[in-house]
N, C-alpha and C positions, 0 to 999 in steps of 0.2 A: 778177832771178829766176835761181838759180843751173840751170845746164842748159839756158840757152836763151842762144841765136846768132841776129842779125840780120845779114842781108848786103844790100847794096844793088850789084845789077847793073844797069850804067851802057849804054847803044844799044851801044855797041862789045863786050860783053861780061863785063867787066870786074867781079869780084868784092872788095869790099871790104867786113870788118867793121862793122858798125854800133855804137858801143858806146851801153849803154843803162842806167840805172838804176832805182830806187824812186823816184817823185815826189818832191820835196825840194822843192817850192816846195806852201806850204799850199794855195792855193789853187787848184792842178793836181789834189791829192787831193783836197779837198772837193767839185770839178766829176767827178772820179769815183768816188766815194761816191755823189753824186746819181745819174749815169745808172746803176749799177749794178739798183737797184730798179727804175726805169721799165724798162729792159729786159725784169728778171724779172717785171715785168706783163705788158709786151706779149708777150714772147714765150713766157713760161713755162717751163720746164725747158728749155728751149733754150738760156738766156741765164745756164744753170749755168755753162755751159763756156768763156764770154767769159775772154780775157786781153787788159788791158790796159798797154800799155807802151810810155809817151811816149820818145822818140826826140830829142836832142838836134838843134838846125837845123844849129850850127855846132860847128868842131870847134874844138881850142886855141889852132888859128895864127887861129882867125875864117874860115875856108873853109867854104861849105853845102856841105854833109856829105849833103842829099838837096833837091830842088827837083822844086817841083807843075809845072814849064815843061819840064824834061828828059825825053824816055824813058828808061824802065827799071825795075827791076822790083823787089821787097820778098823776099826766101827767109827765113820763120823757122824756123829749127832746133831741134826740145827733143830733150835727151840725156836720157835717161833708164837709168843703170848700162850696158850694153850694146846695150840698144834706142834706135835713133834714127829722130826721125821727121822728115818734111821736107814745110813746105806754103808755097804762092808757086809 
């Protein structure tokens, strides 16, 4: 999604890029296709403004790039021409 930055800060502080794409595996987007509608049931106009956006585990040398066992933290950034907005 062009304007939007993912950072993952590490217990020490530590900010590093996230990089992130379009779903490219079929059945990644077909699992979000599906939850997209049950949300907008349950939640109803709420679930207008969901963005989703799968996050690679590993990066190209094979290094986890983000782990559910470590502290720290998710910052996503969308740019928007001169307004930037930041939540995390």
């Amino acid at each position: 999604m062009e304007g939007l930055q993912v950072q993952a800060i590490d217990a020490s502080g530590k900010v590093r890029v996230v990089p992130h794409t379009e779903p490219a595996d079929p059945d990644m987007q077909l699992l979000l296709d599906m939850m997209k509608p049950m949300l907008a049931q349950a939640m109803r106009n709420l679930a207008e403004d969901f963005l989703f956006f799968p996050l690679p585990a590993f990066d190209d040398e094979g290094n986890r790039l983000l782990s559910p066992y470590e502290i720290g933290k998710l910052r996503v950034i969308l740019h928007r021409g001169a307004e930037t907005k930041a939540a995390g």
